[in-house]
C-alpha positions in Angstrom: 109.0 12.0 -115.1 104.8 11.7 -115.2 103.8 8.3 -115.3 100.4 7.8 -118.0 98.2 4.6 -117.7 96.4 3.1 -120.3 92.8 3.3 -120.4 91.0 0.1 -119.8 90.3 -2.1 -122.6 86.8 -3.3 -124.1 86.1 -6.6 -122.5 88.4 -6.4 -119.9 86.9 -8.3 -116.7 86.0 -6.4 -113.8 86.6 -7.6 -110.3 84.3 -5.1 -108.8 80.3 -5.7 -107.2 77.9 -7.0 -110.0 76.2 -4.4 -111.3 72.6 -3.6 -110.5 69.6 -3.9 -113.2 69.2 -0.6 -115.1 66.3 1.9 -113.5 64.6 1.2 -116.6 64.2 -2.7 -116.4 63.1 -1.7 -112.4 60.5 0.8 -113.8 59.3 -1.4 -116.5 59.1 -4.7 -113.7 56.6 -1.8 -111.2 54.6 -0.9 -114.3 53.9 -4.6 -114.6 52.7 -5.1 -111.5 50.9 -2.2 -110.9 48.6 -3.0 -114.0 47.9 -6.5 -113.0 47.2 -5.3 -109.4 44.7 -2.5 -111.2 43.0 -5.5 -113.5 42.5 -7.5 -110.7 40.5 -4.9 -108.7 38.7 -3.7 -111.5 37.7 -8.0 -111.9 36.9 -8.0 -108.0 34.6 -4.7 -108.6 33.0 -5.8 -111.6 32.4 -9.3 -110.2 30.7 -7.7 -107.2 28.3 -5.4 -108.8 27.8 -8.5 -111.0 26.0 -9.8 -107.7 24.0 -6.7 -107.0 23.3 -5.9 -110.8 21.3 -9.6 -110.7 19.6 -8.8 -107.5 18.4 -5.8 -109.1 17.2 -7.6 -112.4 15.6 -10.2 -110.5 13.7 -7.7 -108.6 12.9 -5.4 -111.6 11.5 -8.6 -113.4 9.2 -10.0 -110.5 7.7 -6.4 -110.2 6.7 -6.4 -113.8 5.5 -9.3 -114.3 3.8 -9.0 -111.0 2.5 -5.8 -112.2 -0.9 -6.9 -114.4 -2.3 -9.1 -111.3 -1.7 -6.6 -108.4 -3.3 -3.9 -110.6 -6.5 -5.2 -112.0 -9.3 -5.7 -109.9 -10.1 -8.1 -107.3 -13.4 -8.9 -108.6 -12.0 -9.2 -112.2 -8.4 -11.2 -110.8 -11.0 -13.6 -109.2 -13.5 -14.7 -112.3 -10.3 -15.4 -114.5 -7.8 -17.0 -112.2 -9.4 -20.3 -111.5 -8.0 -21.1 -108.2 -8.4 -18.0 -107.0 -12.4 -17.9 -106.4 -12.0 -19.1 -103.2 -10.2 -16.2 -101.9 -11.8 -12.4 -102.3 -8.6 -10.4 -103.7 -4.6 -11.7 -104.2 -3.4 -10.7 -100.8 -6.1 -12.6 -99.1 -4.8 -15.4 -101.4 -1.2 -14.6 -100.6 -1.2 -14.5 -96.9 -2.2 -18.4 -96.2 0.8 -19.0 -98.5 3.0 -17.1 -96.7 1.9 -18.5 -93.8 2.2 -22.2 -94.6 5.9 -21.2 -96.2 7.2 -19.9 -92.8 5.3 -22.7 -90.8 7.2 -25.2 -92.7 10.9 -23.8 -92.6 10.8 -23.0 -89.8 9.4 -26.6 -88.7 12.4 -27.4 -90.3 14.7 -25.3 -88.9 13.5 -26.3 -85.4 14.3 -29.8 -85.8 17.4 -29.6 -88.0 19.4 -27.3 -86.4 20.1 -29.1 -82.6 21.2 -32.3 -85.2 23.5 -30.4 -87.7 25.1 -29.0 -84.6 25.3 -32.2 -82.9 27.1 -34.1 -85.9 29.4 -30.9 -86.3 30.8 -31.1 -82.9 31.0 -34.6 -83.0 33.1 -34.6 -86.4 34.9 -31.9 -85.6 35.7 -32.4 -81.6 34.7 -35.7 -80.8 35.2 -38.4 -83.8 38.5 -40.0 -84.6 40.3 -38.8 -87.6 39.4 -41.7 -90.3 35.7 -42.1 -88.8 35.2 -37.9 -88.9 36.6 -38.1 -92.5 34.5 -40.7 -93.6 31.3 -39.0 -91.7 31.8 -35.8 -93.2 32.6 -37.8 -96.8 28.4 -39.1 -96.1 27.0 -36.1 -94.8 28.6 -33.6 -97.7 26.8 -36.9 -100.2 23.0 -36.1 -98.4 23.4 -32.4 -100.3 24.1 -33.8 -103.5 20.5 -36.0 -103.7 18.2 -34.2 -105.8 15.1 -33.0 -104.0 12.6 -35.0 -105.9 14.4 -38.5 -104.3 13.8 -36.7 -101.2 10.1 -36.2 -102.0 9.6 -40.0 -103.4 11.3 -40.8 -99.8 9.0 -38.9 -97.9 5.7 -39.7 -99.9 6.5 -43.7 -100.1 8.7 -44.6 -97.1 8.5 -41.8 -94.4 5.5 -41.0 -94.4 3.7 -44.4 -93.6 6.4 -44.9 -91.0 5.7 -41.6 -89.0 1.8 -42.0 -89.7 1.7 -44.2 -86.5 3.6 -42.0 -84.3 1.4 -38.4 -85.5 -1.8 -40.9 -84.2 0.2 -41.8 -81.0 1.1 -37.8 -80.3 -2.8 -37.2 -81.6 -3.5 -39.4 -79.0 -1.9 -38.2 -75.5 -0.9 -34.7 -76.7 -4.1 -34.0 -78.6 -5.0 -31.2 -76.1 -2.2 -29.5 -77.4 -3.6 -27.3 -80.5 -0.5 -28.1 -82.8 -1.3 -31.8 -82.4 -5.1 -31.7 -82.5 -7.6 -32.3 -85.0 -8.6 -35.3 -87.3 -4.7 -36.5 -87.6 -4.3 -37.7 -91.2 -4.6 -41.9 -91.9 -1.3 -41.1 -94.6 0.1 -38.6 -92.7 0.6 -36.3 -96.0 0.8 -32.8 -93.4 2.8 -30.1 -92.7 5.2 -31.7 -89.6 6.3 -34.6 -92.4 6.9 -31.9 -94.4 8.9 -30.6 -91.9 10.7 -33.3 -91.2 11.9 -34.3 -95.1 13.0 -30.6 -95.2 15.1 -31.0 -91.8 17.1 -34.0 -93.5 17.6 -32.0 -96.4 18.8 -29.0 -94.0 21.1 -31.0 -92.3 24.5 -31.1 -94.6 24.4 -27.5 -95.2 24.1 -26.1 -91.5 26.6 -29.4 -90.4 29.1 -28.4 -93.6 29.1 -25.2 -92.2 29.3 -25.2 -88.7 31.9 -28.0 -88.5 33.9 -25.6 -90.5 33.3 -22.8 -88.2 34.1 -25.2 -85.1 37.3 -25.9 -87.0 38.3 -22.4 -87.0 38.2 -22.3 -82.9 41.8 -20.7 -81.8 43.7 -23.4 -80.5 44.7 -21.2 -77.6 40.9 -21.1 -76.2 40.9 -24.5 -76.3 43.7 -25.5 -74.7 43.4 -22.5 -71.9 40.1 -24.2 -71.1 41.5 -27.7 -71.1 44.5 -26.4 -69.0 42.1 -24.8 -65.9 40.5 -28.1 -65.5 37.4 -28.0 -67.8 35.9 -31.1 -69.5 35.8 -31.1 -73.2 32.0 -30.4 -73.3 32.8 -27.6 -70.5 35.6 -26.3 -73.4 33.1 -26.9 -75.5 30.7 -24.6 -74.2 32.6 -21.9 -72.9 35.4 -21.4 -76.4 34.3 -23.3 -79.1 30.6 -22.1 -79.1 30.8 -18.4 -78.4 33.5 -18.4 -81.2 31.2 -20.1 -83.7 28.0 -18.0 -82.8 27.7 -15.8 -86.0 28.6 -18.8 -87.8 25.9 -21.2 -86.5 23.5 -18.3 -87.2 24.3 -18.2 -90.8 24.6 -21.3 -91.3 21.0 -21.4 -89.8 19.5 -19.3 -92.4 21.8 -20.7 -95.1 19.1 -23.9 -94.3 16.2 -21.5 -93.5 16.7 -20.2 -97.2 16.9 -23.7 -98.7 13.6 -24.6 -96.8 11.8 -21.4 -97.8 12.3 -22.1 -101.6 12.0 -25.6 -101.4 9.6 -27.1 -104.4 9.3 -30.6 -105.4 9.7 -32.2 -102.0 6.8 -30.1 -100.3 4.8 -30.6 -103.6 4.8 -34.4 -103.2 4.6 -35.0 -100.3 1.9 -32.4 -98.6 -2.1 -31.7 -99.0 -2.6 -28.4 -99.5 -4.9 -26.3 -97.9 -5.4 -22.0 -97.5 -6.0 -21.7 -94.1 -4.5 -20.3 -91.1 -4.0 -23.2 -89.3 -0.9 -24.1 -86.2 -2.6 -28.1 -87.0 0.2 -30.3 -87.6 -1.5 -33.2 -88.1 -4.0 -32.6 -90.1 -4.8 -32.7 -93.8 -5.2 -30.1 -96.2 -4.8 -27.0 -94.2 -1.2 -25.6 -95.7 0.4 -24.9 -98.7 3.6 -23.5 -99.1 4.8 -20.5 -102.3 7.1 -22.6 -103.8 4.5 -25.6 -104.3 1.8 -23.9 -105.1 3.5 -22.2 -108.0 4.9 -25.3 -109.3 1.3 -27.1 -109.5 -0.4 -23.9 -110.6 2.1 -22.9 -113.5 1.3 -25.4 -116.0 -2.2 -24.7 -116.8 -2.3 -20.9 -115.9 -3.4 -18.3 -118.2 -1.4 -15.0 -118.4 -3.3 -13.4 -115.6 -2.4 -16.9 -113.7 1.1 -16.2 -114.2 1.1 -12.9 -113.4 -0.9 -13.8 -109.9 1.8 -16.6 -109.7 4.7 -14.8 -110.1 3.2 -11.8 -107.4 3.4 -15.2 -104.7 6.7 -15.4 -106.1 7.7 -11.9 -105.1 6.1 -12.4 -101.7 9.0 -15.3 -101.5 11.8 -13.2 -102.7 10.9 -10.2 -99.9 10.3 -12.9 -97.2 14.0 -14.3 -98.2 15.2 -10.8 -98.4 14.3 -9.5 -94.9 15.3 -13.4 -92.9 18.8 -12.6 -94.8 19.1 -8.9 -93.5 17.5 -10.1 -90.0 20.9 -12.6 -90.2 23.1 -10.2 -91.1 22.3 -8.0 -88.1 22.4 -10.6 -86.1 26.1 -11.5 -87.1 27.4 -8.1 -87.2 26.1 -7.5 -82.9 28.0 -10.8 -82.6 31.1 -9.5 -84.2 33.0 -8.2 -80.6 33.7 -11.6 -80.0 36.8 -12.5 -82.1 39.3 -14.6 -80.3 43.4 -14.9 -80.7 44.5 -16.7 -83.5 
């Protein structure tokens, strides 16, 4: 006798494994994904050509605008452009500019840079937690003043308070040519000028290098601490050479900000067109940025042209310092610690 069983019956509950989502839901779910991943790097490609695409436009524009005043003539540039009689052609125009531009970043840089370092470490190394909270709070705050404040500070409150101490280094150091001359009686020169645009340096290069310090592999630290080394000894031998590419940008992060700088220089220096290392005295430098902004208002079309020229003078200097940084970082890059 053959035994037959009855086929199951619709509905009837299994007692076997779940069963697995179809190959078609799976396929569906990687087609998902795989379209957002390819939208998102499309959106990361298109947002950076965006960057170069503006570089580009922003160069394209200065040249043609610049293009009128360094083609015409130097004899003709000089009878229209009122401020320009003094000098025999654009370049010879351009060049004390330049040259009163780098002598006052770089002013800046010089005296900023040691303090934005020193605050860092101290915030980041040194400080308590509540007091290097609260410290950072304030020194973030000094990058959100607008620069003319800074300028009314420097013209009105700084400047008669330094005037005394440029006369004292005039003085005893006056045999040194960067403090000789005739110093200024209200001290409206190139080193206060220097000075204002080191305060306003300061947040950016301590924001970033108290990030970079931050960033210092515990392990270095604490390898150093563990052979017998003082925290400035740790200090100096792990926490420095980490942060060494990131100091230097955060340097010339500042050096930019001082190189376009406008209203603060323009209220606070006398200009002058000369070649001159003179700290101390008036009305020997004038920097790009200030120039343009007291020349633009009243300048013909051939002004503007000549103006904007100085302005792609500015654009190449801030160009190369930024390239000069970046090669800078990259020979820095064998040092990269454990995480």
């Amino acid at each position: 006798m053959t035994s037959t069983t009855s086929p199951p019956t619709a509905g009837r509950r299994s007692d076997g494994p779940p069963s697995r989502p179809a190959p078609a839901l799976r396929r569906s779910g990687r087609v998902r994904d795989r379209g957002a991943s390819r939208v998102f790097r499309w959106a990361a490609t298109g947002a950076g050509a965006l960057i170069l695409v503006v570089l580009a436009a922003v160069a394209v524009f200065l040249v043609l605008r610049a293009w009128p005043a360094l083609t015409t003539p130097a004899a003709e540039l000089t009878e229209k452009i009122t401020w320009l009689r003094g000098a025999d052609s654009l370049a010879a125009f351009v060049g004390p500019l330049v040259f009163g531009t780098v002598l006052a970043a770089a002013l800046a840089l010089l005296i900023a840079t040691p303090i934005a370092l020193g605050i860092a470490l101290f915030i980041s190394h040194y400080a308590p937690r509540r007091l290097a909270s609260g410290l950072g709070y304030l020194v973030d705050l000094l990058a959100a003043i607008p620069s003319v404040v800074y300028g009314l500070w420097g013209a009105l409150v700084l400047a008669p308070l330094v005037q005394p101490v440029w006369a004292w280094l005039n003085r005893y150091l006056g045999w040194i040519p960067l403090f000789g001359g005739d110093v200024s009686p209200t001290a409206r020169v190139i080193l206060t000028v220097g000075l204002v645009l080191a305060v306003m340096l300061l947040p950016i290069i301590t924001a970033v290098s108290r990030e970079v310090f931050l960033q210092t592999p515990r392990l270095h630290e604490e390898a150093a601490l563990a052979l017998g080394a003082t925290r400035w000894e740790m200090i100096r031998t792990a926490v420095l050479p980490f942060a060494r590419s990131g100091i230097i940008s955060a340097a010339m992060l500042g050096l930019g900000r001082a190189l376009g700088e406008t209203m603060a220089v323009l209220m606070i220096l006398s200009p002058g067109f000369l070649y001159s290392f003179k700290l101390l005295v008036a009305g020997q430098q004038q920097t790009i940025a200030a120039n343009i902004a007291a020349q633009f208002p009243e300048a013909n079309p051939l002004g503007v042209s000549a103006l904007i020229a100085t302005g792609l003078a500015l654009f190449v200097i801030t160009l190369l310092v930024n390239m000069a940084a970046r090669a800078i970082v990259a020979r820095r890059k064998d040092f990269s610690g454990a995480n």
